[in-house]
N, C-alpha and C positions, 0 to 999 in steps of 0.2 A: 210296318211302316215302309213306305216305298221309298227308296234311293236311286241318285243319279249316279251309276257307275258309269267309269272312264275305262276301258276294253280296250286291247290292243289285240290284233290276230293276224299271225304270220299266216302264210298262203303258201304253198307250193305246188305247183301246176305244171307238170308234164304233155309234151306236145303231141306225143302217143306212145302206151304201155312201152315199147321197146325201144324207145330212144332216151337218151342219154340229157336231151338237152329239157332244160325246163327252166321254169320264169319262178322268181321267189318276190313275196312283197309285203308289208307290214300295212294293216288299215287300222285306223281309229274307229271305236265307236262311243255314243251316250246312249247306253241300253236303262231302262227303267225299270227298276225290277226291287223285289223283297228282299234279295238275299245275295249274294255275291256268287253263290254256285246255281243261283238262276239266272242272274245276267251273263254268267259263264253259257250256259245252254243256250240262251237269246243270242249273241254274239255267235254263237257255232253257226246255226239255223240261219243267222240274217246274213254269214259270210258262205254257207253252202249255195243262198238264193243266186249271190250274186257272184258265186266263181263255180257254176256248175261243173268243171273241170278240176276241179283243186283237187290234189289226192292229199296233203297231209292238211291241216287247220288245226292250230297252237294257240287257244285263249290266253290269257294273261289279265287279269283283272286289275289293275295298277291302283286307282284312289277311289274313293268317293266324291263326287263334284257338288251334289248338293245333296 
């Protein structure tokens, strides 16, 4: 059965390998998926697309929304 999970996923993005300074930021998401460690993976994948730069990504699966 398919469920609406609610995703939360930290970012941390450095502005290049040897510098010090880097941007940190939490995004929500509504992934729709089977299983809770597949919208774990959906959330990885849909936050790599959109922060091509990010070196750390931190799922967190919080509830079920529907």
């Amino acid at each position: 059965m398919v469920h609406t999970y609610e995703v939360f996923v930290d970012i941390v993005e450095f502005d290049n390998p040897r510098s010090n300074h880097f941007e940190r930021g939490t995004t929500r998401y509504e992934i729709k998926a089977e299983s809770r460690e597949r919208a774990d993976g959906m959330a990885i994948l849909q936050a790599k697309q959109e922060n091509p730069q990010a070196t750390e990504i931190d799922p967190r699966v919080t509830r079920i929304i529907k």
